[in-house]
N, C-alpha and C positions, 0 to 999 in steps of 0.2 A: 403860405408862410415865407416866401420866397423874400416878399418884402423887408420881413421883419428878420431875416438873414444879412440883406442885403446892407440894412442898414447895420448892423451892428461890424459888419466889415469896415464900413468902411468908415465907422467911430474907431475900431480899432488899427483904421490904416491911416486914419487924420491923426494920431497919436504918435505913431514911427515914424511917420515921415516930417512931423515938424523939428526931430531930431538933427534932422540932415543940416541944417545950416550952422547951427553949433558945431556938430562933429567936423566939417568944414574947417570952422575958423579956428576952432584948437589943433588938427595936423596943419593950417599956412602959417600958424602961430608957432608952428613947438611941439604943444603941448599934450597932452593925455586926456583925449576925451572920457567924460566920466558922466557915467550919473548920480554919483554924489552931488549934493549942494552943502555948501557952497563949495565954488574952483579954491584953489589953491595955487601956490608958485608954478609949479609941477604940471597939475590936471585944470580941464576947461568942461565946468557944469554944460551939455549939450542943449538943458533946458526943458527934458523929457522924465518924468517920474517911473521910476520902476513899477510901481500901482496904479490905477484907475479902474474905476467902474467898468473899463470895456476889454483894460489888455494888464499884461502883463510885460515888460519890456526888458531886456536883456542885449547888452553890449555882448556880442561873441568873439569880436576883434577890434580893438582900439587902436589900430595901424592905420596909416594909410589905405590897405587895402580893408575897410571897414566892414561891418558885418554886426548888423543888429536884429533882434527877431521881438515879436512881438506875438501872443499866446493868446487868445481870444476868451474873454472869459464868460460865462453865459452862452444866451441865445440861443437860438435852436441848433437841434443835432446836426446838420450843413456847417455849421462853422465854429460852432462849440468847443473849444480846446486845437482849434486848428493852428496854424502860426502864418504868420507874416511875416517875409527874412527881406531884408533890402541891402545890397553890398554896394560897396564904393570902389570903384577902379583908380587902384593905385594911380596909373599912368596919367588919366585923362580926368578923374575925380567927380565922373559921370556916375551917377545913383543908378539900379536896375532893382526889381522888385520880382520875389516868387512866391508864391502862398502852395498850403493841401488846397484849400478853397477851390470848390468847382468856378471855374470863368463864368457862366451864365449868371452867377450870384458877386463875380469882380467887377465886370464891365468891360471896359477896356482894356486890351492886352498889354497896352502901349502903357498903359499906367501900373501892370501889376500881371503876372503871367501864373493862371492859376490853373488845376489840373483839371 
């Protein structure tokens, strides 16, 4: 079942991380990354839904130093309510990624550092 682990990760990690370009362009803009739709004066939609079929997605810091997490929903007991956190470095606005997920069911470290 590893497979069917495997992929449900990484439906719910192709979800978080297409966040990251929005949350981008609203801290060089200004503004208040949100996942509300639509943006406002204020806030910038990051263009990622709180729900979907695979995750659950929660903004934990809308600074600079960003911090979003994602909750897996389904799938087998390996990854089933695990989370996916990805933060943003204030300084240098480099993304870095940590999951519970066992690594053998992440892949690469380089993309996602899982326990």
């Amino acid at each position: 079942q590893d497979y069917v682990a495997r992929t449900k990760f990484t439906a719910a990690f192709s979800e978080i991380i297409t966040g990251r370009t929005g949350f981008d362009v609203a801290i060089n803009d200004g503004l208040t990354p949100t996942l509300a739709n639509p943006s406002t004066t204020t806030t910038w939609f990051i263009g990622v839904q709180e729900e979907s079929a695979h995750s659950t997605i929660r903004l934990l810091n809308a600074t600079s130093a960003g911090q979003m997490q994602a909750t897996i929903k389904g799938g087998p007991a390996s990854v089933k309510g695990m989370t996916i956190t990805i933060f943003r470095d204030a300084a240098t606005g480099a993304w870095s990624c940590t999951s519970a997920v066992a690594q053998k069911l992440i892949g690469s470290a380089n993309e996602c550092v899982g326990s």
